[in-house]
PDB file with one MODEL, atoms N, CA, C and O in Angstrom:
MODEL        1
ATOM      1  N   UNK A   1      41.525 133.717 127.034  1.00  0.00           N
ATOM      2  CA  UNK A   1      42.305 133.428 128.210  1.00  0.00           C
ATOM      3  C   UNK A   1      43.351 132.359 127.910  1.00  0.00           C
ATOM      4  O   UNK A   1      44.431 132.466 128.492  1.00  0.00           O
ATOM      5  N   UNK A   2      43.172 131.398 127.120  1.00  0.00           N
ATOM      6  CA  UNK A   2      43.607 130.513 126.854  1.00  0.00           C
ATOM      7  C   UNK A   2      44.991 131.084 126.106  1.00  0.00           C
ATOM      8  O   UNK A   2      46.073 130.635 126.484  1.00  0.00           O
ATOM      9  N   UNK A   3      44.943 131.972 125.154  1.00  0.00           N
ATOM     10  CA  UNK A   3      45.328 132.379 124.057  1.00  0.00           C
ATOM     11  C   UNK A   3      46.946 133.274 124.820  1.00  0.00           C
ATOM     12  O   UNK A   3      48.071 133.570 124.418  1.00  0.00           O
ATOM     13  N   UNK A   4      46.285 133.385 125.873  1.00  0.00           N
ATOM     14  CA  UNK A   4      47.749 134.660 126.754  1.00  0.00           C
ATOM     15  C   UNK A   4      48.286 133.872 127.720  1.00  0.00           C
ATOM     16  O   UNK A   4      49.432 133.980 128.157  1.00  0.00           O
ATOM     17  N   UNK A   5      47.198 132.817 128.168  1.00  0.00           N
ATOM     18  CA  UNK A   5      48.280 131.421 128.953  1.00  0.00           C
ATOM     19  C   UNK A   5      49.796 130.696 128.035  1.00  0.00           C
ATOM     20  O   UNK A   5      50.928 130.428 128.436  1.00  0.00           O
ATOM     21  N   UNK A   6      49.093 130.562 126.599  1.00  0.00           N
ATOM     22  CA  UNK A   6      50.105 129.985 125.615  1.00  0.00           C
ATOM     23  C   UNK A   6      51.213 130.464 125.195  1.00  0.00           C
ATOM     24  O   UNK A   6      52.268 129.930 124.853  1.00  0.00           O
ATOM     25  N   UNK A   7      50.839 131.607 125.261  1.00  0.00           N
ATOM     26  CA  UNK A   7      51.528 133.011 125.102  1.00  0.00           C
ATOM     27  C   UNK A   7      52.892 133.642 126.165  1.00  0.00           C
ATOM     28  O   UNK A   7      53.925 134.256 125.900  1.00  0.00           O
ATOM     29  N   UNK A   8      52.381 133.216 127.248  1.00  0.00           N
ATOM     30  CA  UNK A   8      53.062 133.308 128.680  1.00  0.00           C
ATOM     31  C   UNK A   8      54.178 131.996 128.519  1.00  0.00           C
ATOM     32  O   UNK A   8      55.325 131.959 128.964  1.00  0.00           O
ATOM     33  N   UNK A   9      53.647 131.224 127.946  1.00  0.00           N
ATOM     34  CA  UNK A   9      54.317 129.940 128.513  1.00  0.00           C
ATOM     35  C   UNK A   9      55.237 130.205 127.391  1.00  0.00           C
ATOM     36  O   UNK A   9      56.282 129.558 127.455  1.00  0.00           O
ATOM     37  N   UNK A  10      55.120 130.947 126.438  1.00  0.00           N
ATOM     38  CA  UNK A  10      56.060 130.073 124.924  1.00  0.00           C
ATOM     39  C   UNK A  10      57.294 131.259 125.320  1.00  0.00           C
ATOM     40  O   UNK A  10      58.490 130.969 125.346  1.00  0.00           O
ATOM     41  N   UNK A  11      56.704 132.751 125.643  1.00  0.00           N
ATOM     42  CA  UNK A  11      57.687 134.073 126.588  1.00  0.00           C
ATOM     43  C   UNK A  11      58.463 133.170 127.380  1.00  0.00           C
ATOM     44  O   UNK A  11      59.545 133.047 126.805  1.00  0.00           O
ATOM     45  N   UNK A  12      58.426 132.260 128.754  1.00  0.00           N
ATOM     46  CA  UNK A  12      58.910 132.276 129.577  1.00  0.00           C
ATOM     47  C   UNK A  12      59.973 130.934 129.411  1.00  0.00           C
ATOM     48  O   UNK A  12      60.919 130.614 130.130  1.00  0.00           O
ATOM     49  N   UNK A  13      59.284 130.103 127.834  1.00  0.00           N
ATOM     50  CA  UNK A  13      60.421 129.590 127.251  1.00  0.00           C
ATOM     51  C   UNK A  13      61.907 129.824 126.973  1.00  0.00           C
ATOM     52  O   UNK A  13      63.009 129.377 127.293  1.00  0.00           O
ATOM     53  N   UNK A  14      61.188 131.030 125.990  1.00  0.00           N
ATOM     54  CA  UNK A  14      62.609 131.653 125.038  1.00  0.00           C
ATOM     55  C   UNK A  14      63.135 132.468 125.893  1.00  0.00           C
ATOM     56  O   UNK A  14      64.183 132.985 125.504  1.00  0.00           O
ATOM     57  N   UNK A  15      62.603 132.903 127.408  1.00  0.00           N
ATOM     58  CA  UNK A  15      63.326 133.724 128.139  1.00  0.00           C
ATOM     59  C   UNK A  15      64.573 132.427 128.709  1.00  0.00           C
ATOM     60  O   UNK A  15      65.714 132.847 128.900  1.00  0.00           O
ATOM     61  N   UNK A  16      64.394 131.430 128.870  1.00  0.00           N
ATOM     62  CA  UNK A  16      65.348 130.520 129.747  1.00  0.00           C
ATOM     63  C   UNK A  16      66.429 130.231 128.524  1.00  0.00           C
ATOM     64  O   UNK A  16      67.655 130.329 128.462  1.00  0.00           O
ATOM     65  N   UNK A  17      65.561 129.891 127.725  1.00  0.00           N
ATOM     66  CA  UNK A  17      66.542 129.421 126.134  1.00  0.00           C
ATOM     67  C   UNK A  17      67.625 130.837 126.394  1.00  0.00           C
ATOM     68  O   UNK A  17      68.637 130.565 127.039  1.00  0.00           O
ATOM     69  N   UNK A  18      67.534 131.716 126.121  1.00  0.00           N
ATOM     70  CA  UNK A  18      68.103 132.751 125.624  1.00  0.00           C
ATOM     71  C   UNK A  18      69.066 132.729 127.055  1.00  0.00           C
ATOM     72  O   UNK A  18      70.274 132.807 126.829  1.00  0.00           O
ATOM     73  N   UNK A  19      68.768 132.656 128.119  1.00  0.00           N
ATOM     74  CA  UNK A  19      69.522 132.971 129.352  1.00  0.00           C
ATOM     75  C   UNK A  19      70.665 131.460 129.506  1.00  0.00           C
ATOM     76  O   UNK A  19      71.692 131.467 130.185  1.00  0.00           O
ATOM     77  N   UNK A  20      70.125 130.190 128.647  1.00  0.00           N
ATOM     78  CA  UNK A  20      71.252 129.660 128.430  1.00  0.00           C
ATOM     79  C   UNK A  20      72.279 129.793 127.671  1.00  0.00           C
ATOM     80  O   UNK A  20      73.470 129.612 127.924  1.00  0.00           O
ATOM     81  N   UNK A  21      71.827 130.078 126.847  1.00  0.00           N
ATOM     82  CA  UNK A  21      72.553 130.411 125.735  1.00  0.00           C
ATOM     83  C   UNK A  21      73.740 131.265 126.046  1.00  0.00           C
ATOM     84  O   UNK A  21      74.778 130.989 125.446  1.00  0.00           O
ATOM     85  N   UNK A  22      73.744 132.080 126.738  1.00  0.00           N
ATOM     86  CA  UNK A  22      73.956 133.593 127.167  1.00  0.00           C
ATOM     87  C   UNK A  22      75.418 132.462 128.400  1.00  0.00           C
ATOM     88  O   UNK A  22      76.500 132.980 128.676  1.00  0.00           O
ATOM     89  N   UNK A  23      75.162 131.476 128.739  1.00  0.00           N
ATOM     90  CA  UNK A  23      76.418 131.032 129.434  1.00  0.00           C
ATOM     91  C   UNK A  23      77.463 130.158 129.243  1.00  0.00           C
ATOM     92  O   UNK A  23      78.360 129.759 129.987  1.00  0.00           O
ATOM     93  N   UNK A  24      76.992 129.810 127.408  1.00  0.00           N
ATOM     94  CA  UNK A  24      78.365 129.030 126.628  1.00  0.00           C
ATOM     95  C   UNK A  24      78.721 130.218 125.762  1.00  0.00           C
ATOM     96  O   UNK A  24      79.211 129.800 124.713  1.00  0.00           O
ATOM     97  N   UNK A  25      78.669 131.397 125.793  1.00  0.00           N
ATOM     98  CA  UNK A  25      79.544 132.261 124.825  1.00  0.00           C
ATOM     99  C   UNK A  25      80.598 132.381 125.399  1.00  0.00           C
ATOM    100  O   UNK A  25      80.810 132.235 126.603  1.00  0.00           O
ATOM    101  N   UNK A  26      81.653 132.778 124.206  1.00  0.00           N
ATOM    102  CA  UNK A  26      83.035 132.712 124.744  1.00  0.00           C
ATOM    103  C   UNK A  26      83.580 133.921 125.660  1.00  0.00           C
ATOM    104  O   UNK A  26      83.064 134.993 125.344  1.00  0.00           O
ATOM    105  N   UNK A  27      84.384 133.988 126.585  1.00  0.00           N
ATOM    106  CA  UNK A  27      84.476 135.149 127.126  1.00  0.00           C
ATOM    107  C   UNK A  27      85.011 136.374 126.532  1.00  0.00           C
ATOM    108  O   UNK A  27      85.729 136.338 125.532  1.00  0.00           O
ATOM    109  N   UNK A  28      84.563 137.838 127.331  1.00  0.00           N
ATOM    110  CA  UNK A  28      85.036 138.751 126.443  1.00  0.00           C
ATOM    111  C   UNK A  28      86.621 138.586 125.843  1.00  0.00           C
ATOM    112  O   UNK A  28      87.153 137.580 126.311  1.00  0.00           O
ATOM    113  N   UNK A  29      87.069 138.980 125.363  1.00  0.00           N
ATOM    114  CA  UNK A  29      88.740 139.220 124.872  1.00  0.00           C
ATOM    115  C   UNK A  29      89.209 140.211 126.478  1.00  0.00           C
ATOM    116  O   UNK A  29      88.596 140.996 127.202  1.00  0.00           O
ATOM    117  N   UNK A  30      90.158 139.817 126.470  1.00  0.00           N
ATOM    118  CA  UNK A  30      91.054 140.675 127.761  1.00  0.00           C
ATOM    119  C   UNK A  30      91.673 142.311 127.705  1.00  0.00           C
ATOM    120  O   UNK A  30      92.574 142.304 126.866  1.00  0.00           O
ATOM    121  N   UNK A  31      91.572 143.182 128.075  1.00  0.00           N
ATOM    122  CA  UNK A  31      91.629 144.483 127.586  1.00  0.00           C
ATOM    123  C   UNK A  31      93.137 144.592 127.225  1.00  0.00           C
ATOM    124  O   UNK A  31      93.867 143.721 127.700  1.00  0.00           O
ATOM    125  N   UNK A  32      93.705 145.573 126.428  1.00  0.00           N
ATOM    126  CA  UNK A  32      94.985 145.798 125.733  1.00  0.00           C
ATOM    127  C   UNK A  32      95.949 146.043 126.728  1.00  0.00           C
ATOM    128  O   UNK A  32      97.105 146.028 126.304  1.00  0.00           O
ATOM    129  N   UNK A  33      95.763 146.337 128.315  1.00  0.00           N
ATOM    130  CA  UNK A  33      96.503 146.524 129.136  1.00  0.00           C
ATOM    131  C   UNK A  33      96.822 145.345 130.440  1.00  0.00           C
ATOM    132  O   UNK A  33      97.367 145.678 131.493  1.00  0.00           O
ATOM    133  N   UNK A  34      96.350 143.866 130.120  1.00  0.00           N
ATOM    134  CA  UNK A  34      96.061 142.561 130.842  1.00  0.00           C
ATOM    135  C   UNK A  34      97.510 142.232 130.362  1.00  0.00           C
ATOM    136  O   UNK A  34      98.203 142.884 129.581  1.00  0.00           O
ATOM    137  N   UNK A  35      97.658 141.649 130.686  1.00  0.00           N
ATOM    138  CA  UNK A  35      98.939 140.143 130.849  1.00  0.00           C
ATOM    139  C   UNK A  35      98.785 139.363 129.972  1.00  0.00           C
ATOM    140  O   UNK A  35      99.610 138.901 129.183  1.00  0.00           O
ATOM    141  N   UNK A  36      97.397 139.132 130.106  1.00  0.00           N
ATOM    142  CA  UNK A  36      97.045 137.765 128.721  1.00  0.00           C
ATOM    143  C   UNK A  36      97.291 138.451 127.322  1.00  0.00           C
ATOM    144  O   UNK A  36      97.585 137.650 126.434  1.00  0.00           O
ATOM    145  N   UNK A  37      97.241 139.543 127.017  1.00  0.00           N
ATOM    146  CA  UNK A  37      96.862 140.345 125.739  1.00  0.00           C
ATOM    147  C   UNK A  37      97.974 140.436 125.048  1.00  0.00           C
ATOM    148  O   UNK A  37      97.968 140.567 123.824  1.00  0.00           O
ATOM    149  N   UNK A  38      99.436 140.354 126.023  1.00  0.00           N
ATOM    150  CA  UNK A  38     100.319 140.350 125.288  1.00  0.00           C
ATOM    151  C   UNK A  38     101.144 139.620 124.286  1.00  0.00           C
ATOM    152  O   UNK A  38     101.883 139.030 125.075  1.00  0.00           O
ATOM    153  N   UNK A  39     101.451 139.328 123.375  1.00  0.00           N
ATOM    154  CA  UNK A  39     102.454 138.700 122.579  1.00  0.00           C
ATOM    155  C   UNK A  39     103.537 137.817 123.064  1.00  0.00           C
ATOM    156  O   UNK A  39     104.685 138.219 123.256  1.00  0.00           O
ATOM    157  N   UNK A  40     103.168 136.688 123.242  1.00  0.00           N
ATOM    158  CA  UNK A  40     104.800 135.972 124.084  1.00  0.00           C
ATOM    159  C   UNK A  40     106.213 136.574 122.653  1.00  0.00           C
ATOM    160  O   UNK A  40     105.912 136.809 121.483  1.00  0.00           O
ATOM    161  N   UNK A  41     106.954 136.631 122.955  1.00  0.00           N
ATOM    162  CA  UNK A  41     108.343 136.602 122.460  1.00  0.00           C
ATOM    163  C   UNK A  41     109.113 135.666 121.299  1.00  0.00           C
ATOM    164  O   UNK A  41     109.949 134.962 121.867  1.00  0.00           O
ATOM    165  N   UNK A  42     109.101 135.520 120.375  1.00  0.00           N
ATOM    166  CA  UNK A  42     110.071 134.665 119.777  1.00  0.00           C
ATOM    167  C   UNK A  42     111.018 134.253 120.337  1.00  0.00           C
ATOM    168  O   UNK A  42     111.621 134.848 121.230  1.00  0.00           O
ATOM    169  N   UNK A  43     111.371 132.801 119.737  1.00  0.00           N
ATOM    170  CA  UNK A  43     112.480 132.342 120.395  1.00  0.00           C
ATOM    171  C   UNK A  43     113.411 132.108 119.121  1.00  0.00           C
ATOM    172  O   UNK A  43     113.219 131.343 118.175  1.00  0.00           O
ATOM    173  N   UNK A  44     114.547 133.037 119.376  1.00  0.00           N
ATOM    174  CA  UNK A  44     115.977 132.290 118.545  1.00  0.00           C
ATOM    175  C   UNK A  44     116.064 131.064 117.819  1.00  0.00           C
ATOM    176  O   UNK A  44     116.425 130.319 118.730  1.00  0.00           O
ATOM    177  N   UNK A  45     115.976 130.297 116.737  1.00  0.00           N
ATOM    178  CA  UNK A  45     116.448 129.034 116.637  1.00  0.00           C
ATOM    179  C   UNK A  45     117.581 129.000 116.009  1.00  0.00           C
ATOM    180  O   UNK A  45     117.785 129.926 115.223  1.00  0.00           O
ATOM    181  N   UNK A  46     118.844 127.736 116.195  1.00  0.00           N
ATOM    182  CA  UNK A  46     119.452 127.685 115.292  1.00  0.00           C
ATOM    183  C   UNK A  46     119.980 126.283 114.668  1.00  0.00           C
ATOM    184  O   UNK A  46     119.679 125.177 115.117  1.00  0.00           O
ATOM    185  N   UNK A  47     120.579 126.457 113.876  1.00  0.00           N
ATOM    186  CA  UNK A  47     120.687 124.572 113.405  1.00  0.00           C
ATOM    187  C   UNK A  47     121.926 124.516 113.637  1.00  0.00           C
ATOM    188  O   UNK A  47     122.750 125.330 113.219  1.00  0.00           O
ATOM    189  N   UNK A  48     122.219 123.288 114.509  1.00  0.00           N
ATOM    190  CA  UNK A  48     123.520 122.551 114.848  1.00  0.00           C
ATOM    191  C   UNK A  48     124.431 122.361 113.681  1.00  0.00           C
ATOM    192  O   UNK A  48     124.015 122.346 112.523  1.00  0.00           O
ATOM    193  N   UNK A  49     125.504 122.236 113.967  1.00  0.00           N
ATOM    194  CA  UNK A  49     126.334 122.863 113.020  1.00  0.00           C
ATOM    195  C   UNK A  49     126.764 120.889 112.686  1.00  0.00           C
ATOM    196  O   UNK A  49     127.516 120.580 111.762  1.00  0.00           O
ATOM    197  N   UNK A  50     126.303 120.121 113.358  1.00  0.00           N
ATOM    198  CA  UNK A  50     126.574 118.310 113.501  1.00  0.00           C
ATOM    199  C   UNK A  50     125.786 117.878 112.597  1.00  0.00           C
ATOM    200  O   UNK A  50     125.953 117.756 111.384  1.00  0.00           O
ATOM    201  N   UNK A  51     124.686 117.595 113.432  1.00  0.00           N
ATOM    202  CA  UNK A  51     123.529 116.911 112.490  1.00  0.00           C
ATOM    203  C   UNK A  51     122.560 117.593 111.732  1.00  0.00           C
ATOM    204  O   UNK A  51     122.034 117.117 110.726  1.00  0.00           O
ATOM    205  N   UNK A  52     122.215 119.176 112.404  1.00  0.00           N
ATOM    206  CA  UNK A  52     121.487 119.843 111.151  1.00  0.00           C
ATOM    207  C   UNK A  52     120.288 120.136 112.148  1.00  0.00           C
ATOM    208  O   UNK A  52     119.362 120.926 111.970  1.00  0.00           O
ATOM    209  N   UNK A  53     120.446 119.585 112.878  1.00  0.00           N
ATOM    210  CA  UNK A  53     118.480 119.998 114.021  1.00  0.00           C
ATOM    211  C   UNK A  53     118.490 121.162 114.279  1.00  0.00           C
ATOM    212  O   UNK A  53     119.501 121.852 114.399  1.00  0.00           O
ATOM    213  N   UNK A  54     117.370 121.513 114.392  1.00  0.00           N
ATOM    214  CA  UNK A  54     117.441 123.194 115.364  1.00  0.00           C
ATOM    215  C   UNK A  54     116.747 123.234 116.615  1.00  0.00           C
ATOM    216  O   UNK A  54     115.663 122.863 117.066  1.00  0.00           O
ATOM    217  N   UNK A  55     117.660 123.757 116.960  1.00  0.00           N
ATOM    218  CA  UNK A  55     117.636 124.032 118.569  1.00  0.00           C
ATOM    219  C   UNK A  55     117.245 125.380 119.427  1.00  0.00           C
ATOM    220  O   UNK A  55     117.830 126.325 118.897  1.00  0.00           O
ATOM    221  N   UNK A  56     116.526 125.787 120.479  1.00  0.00           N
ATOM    222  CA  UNK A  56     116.766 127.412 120.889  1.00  0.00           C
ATOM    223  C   UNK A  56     118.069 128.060 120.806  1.00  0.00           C
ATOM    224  O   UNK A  56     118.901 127.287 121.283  1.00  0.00           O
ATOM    225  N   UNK A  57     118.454 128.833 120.521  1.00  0.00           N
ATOM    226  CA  UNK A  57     119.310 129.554 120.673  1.00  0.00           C
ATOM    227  C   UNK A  57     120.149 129.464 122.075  1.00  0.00           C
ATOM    228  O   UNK A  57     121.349 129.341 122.321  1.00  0.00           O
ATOM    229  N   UNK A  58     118.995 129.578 122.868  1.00  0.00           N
ATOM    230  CA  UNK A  58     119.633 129.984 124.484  1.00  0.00           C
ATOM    231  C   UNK A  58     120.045 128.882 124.720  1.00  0.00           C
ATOM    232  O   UNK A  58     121.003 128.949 125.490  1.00  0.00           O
ATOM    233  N   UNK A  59     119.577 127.018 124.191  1.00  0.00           N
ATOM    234  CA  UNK A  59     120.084 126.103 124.484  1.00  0.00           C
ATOM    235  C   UNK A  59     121.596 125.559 123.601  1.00  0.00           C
ATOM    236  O   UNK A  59     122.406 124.734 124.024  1.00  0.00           O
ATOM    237  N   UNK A  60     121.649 126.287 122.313  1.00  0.00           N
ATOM    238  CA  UNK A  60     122.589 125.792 121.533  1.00  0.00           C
ATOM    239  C   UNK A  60     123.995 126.170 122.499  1.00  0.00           C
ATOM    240  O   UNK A  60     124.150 127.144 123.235  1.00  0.00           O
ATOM    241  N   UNK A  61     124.768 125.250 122.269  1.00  0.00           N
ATOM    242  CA  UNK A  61     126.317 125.481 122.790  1.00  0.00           C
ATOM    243  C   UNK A  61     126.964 125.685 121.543  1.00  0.00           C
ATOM    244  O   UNK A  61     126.603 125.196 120.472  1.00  0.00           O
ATOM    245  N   UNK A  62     128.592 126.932 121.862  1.00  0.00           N
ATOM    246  CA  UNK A  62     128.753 127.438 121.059  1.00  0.00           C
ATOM    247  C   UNK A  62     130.297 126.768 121.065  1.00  0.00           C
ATOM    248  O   UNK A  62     130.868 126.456 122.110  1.00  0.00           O
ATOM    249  N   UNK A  63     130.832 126.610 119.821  1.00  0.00           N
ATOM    250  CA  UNK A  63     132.348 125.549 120.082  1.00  0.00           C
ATOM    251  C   UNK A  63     133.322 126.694 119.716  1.00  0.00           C
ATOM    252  O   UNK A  63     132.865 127.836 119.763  1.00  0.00           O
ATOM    253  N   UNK A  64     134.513 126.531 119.385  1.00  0.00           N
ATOM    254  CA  UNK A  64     135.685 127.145 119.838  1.00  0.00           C
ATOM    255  C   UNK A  64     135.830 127.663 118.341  1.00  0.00           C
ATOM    256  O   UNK A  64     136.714 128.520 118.324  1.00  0.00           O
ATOM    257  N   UNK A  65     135.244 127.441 116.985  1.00  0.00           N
ATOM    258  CA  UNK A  65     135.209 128.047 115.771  1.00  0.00           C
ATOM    259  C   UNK A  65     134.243 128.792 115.962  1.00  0.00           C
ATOM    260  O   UNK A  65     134.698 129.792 115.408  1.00  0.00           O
ATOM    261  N   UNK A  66     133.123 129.133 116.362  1.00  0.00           N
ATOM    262  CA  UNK A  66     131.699 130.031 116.685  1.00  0.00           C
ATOM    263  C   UNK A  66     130.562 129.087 116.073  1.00  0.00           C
ATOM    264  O   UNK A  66     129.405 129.505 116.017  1.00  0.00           O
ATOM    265  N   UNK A  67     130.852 127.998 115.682  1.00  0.00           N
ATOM    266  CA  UNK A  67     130.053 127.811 115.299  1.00  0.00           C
ATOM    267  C   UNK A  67     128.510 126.618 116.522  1.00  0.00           C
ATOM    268  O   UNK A  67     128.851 125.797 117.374  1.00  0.00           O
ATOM    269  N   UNK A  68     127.366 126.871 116.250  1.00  0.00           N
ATOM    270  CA  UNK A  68     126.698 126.478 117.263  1.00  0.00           C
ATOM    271  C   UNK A  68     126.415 125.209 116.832  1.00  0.00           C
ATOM    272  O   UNK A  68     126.564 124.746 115.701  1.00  0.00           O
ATOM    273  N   UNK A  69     125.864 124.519 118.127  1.00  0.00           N
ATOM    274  CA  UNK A  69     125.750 122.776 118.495  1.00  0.00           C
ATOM    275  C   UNK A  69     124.701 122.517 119.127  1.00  0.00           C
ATOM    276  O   UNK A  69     124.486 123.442 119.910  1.00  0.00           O
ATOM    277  N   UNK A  70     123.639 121.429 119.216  1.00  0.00           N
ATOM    278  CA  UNK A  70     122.885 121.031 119.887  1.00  0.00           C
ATOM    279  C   UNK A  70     123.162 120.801 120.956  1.00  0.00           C
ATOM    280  O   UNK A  70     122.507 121.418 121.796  1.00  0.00           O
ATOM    281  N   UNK A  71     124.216 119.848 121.457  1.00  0.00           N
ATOM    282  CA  UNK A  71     124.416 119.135 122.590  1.00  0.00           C
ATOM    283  C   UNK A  71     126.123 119.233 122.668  1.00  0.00           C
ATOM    284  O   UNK A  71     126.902 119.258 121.715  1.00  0.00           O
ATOM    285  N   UNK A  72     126.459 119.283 124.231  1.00  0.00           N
ATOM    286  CA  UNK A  72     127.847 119.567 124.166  1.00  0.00           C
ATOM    287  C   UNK A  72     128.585 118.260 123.515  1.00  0.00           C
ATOM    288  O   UNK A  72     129.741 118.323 123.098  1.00  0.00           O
ATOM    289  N   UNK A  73     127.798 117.073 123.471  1.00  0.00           N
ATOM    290  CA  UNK A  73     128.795 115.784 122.569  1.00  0.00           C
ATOM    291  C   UNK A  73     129.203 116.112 121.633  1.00  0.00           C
ATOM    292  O   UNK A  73     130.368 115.844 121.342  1.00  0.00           O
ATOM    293  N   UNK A  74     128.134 117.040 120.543  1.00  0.00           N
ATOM    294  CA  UNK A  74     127.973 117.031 119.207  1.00  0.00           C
ATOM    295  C   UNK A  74     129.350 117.784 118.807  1.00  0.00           C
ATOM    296  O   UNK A  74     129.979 117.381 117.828  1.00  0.00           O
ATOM    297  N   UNK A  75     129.830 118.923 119.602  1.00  0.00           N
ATOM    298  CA  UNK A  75     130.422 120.075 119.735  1.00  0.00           C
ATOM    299  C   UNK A  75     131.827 118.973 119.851  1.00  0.00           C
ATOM    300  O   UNK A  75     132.669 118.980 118.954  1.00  0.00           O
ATOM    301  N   UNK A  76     131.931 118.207 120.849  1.00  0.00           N
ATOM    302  CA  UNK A  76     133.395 117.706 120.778  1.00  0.00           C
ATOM    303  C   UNK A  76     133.662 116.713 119.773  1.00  0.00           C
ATOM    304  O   UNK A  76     134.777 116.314 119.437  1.00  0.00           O
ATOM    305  N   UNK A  77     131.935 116.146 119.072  1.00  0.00           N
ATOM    306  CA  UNK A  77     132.343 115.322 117.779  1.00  0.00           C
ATOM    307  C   UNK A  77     133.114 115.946 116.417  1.00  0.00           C
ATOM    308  O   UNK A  77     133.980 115.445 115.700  1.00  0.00           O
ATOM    309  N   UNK A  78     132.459 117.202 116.365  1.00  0.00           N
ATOM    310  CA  UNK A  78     132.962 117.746 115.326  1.00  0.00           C
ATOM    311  C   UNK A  78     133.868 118.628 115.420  1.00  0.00           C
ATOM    312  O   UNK A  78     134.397 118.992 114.370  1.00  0.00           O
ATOM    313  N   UNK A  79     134.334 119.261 116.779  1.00  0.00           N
ATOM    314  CA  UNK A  79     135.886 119.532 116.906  1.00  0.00           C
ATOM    315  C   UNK A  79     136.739 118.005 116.878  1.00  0.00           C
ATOM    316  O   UNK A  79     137.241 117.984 115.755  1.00  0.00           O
ATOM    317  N   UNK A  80     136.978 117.220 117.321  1.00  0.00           N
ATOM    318  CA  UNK A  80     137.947 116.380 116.991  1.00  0.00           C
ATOM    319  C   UNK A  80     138.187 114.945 115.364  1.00  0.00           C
ATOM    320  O   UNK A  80     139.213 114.269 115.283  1.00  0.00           O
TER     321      UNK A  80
ENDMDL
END
């Protein structure tokens, strides 16, 4: 009797162990047709044609030779 009390108790252990366990795994992955699943986009960079930094694309300003600029200062430093 003793032997299936111990028995019961050590079962109703590893049943809780296991059911914790079971609520720090990471969540599934998101299916191939979610929002999250997708790939964000690259962004353009390019290097200022002044000091050499690179900048987004969509933010670079473009000066009156084509060539691109960080900041519109940079653009009138090195046109004049």
């Amino acid at each position: 009797m003793k032997f299936l009390l111990v028995f019961a108790v050590v079962l109703i252990g590893f049943y809780v162990w296991r059911s914790s366990r079971e609520g720090r795994r990471a969540p599934p992955p998101a299916s191939p047709g979610s929002a999250a699943a997708k790939p964000k986009a690259a962004i353009d960079m390019v290097q200022c044609a002044h000091c050499g930094i690179h900048c987004p694309g969509t933010d670079a300003v473009t000066g009156k030779d084509g060539r691109r600029y960080c900041t519109a200062q940079h653009r009138l430093d090195a046109e004049h």
